[in-house]
C-alpha positions in Angstrom: -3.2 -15.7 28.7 -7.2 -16.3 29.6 -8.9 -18.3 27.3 -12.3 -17.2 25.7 -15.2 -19.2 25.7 -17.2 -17.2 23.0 -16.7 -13.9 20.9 -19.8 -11.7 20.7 -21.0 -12.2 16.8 -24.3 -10.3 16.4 -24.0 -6.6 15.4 -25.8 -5.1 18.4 -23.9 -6.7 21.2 -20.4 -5.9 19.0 -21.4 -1.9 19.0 -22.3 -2.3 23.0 -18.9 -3.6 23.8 -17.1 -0.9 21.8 -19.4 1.5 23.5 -18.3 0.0 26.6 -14.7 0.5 25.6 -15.6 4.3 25.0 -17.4 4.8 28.3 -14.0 3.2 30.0 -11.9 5.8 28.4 -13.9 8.5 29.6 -13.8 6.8 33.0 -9.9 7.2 32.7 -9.9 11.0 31.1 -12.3 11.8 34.4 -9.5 10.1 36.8 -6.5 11.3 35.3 -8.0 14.9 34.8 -9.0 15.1 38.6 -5.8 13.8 39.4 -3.9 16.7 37.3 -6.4 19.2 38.8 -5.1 18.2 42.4 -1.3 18.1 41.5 -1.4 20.4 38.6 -0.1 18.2 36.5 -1.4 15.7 33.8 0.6 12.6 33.1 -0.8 12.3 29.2 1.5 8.8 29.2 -0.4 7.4 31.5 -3.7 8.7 30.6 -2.6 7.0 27.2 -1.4 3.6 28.6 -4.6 3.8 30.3 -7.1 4.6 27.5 -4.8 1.7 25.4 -5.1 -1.2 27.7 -8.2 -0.9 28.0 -9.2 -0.4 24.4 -7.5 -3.3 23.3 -9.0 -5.6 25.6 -12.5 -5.2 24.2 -10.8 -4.8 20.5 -9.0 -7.9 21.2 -12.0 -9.9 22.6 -13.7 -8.7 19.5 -11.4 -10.3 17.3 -12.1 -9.8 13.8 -12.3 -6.4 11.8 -11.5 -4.1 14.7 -8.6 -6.3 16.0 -7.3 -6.1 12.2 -7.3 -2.3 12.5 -5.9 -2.1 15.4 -2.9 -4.3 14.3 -2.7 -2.1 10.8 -2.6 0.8 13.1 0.1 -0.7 15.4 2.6 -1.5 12.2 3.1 2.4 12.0 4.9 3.5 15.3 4.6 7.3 14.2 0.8 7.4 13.8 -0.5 6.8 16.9 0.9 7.6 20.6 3.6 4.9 21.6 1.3 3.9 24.2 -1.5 2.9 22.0 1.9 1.7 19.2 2.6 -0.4 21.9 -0.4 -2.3 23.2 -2.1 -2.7 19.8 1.3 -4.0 18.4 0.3 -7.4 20.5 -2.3 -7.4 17.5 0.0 -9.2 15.6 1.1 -12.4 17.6 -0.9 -13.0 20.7 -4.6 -12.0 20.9 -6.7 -14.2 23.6 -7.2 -17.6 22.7 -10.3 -19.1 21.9 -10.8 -22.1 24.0 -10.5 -26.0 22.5 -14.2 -26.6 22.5 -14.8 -23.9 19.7 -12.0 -25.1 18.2 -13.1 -28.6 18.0 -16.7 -26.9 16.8 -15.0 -25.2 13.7 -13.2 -28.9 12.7 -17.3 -30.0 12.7 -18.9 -27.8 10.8 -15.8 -28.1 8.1 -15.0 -31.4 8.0 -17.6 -33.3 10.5 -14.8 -34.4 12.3 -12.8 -33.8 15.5 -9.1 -32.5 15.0 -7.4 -35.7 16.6 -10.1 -37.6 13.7 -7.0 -36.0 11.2 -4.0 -35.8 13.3 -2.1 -37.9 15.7 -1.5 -35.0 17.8 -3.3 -31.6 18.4 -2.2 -28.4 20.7 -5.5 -27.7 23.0 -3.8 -24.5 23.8 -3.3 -21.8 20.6 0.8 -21.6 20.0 -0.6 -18.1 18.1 -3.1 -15.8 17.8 -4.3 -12.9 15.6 -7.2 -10.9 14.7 -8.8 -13.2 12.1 -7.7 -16.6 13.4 -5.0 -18.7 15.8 -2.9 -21.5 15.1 -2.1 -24.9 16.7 0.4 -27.0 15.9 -0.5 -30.6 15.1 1.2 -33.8 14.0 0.6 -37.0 11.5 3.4 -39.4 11.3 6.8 -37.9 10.4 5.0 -34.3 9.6 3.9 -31.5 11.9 1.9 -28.7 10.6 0.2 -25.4 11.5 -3.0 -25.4 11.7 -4.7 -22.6 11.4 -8.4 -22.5 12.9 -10.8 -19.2 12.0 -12.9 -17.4 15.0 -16.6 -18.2 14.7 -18.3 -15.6 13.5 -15.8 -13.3 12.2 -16.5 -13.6 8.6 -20.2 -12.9 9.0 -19.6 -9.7 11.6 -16.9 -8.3 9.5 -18.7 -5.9 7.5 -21.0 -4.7 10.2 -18.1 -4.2 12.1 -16.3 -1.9 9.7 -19.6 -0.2 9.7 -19.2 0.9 13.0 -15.3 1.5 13.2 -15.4 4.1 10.2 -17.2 6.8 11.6 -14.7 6.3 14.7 -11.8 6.5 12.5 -12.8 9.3 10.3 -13.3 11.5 13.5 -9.9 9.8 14.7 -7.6 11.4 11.7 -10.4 14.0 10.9 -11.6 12.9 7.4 -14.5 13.3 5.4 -16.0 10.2 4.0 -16.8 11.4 0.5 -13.1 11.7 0.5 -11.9 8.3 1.6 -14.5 6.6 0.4 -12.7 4.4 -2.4 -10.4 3.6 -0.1 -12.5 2.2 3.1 -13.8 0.2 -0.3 -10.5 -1.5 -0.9 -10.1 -2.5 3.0 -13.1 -4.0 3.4 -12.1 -6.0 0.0 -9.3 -7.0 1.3 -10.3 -8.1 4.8 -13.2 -10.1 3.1 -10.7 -11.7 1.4 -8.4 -12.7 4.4 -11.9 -14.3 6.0 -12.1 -16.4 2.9 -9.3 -19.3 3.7 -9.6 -21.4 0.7 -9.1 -18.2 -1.4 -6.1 -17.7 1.4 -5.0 -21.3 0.0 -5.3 -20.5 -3.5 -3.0 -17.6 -3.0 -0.7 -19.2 -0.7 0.4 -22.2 -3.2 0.6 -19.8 -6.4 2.8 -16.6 -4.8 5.2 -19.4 -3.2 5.5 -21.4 -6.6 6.1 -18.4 -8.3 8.6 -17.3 -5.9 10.5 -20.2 -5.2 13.5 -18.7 -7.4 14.1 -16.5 -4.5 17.6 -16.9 -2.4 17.2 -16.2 1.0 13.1 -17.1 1.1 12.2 -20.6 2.5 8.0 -20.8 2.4 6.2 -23.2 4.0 4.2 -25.9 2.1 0.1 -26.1 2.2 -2.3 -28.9 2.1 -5.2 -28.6 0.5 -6.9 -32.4 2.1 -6.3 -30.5 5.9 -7.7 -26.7 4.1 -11.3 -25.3 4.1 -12.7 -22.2 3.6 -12.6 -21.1 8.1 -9.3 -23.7 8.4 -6.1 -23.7 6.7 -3.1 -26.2 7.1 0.7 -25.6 6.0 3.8 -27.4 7.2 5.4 -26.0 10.6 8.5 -24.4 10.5 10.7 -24.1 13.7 12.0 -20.7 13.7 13.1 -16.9 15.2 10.0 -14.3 15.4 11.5 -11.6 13.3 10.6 -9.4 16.2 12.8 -11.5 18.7 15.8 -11.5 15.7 15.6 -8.2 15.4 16.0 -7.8 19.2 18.6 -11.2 19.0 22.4 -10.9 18.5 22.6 -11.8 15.0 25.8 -10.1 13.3 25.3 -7.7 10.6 26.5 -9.9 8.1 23.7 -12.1 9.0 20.7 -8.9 9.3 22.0 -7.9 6.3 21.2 -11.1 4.6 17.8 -11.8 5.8 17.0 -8.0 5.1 18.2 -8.5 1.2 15.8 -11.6 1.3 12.9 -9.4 2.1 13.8 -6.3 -0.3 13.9 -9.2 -2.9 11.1 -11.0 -1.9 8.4 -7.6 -2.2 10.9 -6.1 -5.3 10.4 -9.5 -7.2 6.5 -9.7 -6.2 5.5 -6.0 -6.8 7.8 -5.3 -10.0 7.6 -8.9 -11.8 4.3 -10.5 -10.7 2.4 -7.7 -9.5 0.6 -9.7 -7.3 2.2 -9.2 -3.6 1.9 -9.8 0.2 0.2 -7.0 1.2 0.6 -7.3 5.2 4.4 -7.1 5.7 4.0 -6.5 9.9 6.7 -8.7 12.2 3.8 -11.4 12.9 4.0 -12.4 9.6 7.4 -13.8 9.4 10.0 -16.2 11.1 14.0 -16.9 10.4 14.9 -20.2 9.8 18.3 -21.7 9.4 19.3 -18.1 7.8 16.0 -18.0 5.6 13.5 -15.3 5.9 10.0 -17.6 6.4 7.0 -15.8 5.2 4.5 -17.0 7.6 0.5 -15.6 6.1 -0.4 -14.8 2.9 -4.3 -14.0 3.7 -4.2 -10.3 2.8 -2.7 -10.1 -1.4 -2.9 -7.7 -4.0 -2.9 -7.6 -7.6 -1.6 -4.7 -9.7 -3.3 -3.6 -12.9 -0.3 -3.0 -15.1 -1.2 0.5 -16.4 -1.7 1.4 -12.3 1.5 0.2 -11.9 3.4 1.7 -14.6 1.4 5.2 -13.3 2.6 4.8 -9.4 6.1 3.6 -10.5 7.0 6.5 -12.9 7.5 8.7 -10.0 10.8 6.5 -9.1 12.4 8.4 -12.3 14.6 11.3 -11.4 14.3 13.0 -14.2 10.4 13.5 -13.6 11.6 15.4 -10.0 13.2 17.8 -12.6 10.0 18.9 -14.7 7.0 20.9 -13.3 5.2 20.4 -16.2 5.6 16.6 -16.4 5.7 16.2 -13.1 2.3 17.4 -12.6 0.5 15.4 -15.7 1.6 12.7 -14.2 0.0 13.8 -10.5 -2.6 14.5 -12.1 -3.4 10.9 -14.0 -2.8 9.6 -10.4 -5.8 12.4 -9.1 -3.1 13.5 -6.5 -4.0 17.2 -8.3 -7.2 17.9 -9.1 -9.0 20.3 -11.5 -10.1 22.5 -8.5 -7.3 23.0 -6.9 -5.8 26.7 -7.4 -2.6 27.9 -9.0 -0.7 28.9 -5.7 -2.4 25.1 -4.0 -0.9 23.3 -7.3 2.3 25.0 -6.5 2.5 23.7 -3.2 1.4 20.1 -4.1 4.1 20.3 -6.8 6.9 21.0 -4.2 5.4 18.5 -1.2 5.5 16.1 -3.5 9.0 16.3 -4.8 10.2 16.8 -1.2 7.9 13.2 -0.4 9.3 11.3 -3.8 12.3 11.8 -3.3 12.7 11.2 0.6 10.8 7.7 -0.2 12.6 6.8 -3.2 16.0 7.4 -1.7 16.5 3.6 -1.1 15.9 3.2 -4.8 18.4 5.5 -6.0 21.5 4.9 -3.9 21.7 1.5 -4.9 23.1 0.7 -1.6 21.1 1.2 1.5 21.3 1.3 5.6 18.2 1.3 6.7 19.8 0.7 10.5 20.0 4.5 10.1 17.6 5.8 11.9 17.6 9.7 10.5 16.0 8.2 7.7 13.0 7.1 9.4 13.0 10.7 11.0 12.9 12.8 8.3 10.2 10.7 7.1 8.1 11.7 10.5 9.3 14.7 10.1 8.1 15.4 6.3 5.0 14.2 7.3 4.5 16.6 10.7 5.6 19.6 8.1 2.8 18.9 5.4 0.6 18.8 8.2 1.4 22.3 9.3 1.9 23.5 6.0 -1.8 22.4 5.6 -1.0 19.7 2.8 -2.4 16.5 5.0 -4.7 14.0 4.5 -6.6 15.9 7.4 -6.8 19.3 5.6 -6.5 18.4 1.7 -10.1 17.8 0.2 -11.5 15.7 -2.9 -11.3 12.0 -2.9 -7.0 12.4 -4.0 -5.4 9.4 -5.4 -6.3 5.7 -6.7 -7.4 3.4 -3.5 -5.1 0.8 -5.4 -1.8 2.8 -4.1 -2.7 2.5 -0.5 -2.3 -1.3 0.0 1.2 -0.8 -2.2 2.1 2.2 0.3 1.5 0.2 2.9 3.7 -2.7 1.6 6.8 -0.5 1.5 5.9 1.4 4.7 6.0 -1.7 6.0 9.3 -3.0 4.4 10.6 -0.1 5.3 10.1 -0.5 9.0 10.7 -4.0 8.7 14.2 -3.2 7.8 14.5 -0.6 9.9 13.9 -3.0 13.0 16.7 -5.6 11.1 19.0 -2.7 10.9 20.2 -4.0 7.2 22.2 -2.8 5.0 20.7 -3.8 1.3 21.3 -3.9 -2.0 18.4 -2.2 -3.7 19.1 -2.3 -7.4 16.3 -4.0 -8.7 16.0 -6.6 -10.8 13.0 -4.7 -13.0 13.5 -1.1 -13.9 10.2 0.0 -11.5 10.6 3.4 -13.9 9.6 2.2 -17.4 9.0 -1.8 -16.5 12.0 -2.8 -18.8 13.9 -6.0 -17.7 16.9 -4.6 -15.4 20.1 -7.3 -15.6 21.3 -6.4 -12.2 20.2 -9.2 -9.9 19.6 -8.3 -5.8 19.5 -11.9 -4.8 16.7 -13.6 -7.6 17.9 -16.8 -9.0 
């Protein structure tokens, strides 16, 4: 893959190359349309491969905030055409590399030295890549590490970048922003955060200590004397992509274990320390010697107990079973509002028990095979009915629900899909009783 010499970083020339990327799509629509006018026939995958190549090219030159979107975007396969799933998924591994003379620029301004200054050996050449940063893998005696190295620039564009992506989005999913507001808030929190290295580091060595009872979870260790606030250092692990051991020929004795790793690794996180990796995508992980390996812990997020407690409740059968309790506790959650109508609450009330308990199904059979791929299906398929029913995000109004449940949402969408890839059977019986946040005896794998 090309190497990049620079990354646009001021806010004007950043809007000009997405408007760039916008005039090349309707350069393709023009094409393909005069094309389907001469053979009567309009081939919307290509028109989409199209449009999605070239897209991502100026996203993924951009680096940064739209890349970051783009690979958010990419984790859902069902939200976006699988041309665009496709392309944007390379979002999450292998993004153009920056070339070694930036990289050797970043080590100066951090530590006013050059990387071979701290290491016996250096990669010129980025072993991976991502929206916010790439690694290269380096050595010092005995120990090799990963190094990774921050894009110029990316930090300080961030917020100017979301600037321009959100009105693009909103008319993308057809939003209002009075609506969404609180939660476009939340993502820009948390992508400040992933800029922010040495807050990365700080997160990295205290979710790893306080999940190192896990079985199943190896996690790399950190350095803090190789760690800045645009560089971070951990040890390298030689290991499987979960992507390509997903696609691998592991039995399903051995998919089963690695998926009852990562059930226990996000049940443990979410239930006991309610601080958790919030960006469970492929990228982020490796298998090594039979160990799930979580790889990044840039994007977290914490839980305020009485949130939790709120969100979790719905996980409680017996709530499924009472309209009037059922809808108190929508509306603490501001999924009902006090405008909504009699015959619109009656709707919401039956979408949602439909929704909770399609999503909590894992939850409640104990057992699970998520290598079924029905399940996955009926979830599309719930969500293409609310749509039509008029009950989506596009067609509900009032700013519905607390931002804090969309990065916890998108952890078990996620996990969800995670497994699903894996094809693992799991045991999901937690640990913690999600319902009322009493200590459950029934282990799934913590030590």
């Amino acid at each position: 893959m090309p190497e990049q010499s620079s990354i646009p970083t001021n806010a004007l020339s950043r809007m000009a190359a997405i408007a760039g990327a916008g005039t090349k799509v309707g350069v393709n629509f023009v094409r393909h349309y005069a094309q389907a006018a001469v053979s009567g026939r309009l081939n919307q995958d290509a028109l989409d491969a199209a449009n999605a190549r070239d897209i991502y090219k100026t996203l993924s030159e951009l680096k940064g905030g739209p890349l970051k979107i783009a690979q958010m975007l990419s984790t859902d396969q069902h939200l976006l055409p699988a041309a665009y799933a496709d392309v944007f998924s390379q979002a999450q591994y292998s993004a153009p590399p920056l070339s070694y003379p930036l990289v050797a620029r970043t080590f100066r301004r951090e530590f006013g030295r050059e990387p071979l200054e701290f290491f016996d050996e250096f990669s010129r050449e980025a072993v991976a890549g991502a929206s916010i940063g790439q690694v290269h893998k380096a050595r010092r005696g005995n120990l090799c590490f990963a190094v990774k190295v921050q894009y110029p620039g990316i930090a300080d564009s961030l917020r100017s970048d979301l600037a321009v992506v959100k009105p693009l989005a909103l008319r993308l999913f057809g939003l209002r922003e009075e609506d969404v507001s609180d939660y476009f808030r939340e993502v820009e929190e948390r992508l400040m955060e992933e800029t922010d290295y040495e807050h990365e580091l700080e997160r990295s060595l205290e979710l790893t200590g306080q999940c190192a009872c896990l079985a199943g979870v190896r996690f790399p260790k950190f350095f803090r004397e190789y760690s800045s606030r645009r560089i971070l250092t951990s040890e390298w692990i030689d290991g499987v992509p979960f992507d390509a051991y997903c696609d691998g020929n592991a039995s399903q004795k051995e998919r089963d274990r690695i998926g009852q790793a990562l059930w226990d690794f996000y049940d443990f996180q979410i239930h006991e320390l309610k601080r958790f990796h919030a960006d469970p995508h492929p990228g982020n992980f490796l298998v090594s010697d039979g160990k799930l390996v979580p790889l990044d812990f840039g994007c977290t997020k914490q839980l305020d107990p009485h949130f939790h407690k709120r969100h979790f409740a719905f996980l409680d059968e017996r709530l499924l079973e009472d309209d009037a309790s059922l809808e108190r506790a929508l509306r603490e959650l501001r999924i009902l509002l006090p405008e909504d109508g009699s015959a619109q609450t009656r709707n919401m009330l039956d979408l949602c028990r439909r929704s909770i308990a399609l999503l909590a199904r894992p939850f409640h059979e104990g057992e699970f095979n998520f290598g079924d791929p029905e399940y996955l299906r009926e979830i599309r398929y719930l969500g293409e009915q609310s749509e039509r029913e008029g009950y989506g995000p596009k067609m509900l109004r009032g700013a519905r629900g607390s931002a804090e449940s969309l990065y916890v949402n998108r952890a078990y969408f996620g996990l969800y899909n995670l497994l699903a890839r894996l094809r693992a059977r799991v045991m999901t019986v937690s640990r913690f009783s999600v319902a009322n946040g009493q200590s459950n005896p029934v282990a799934g794998g913590v030590g």
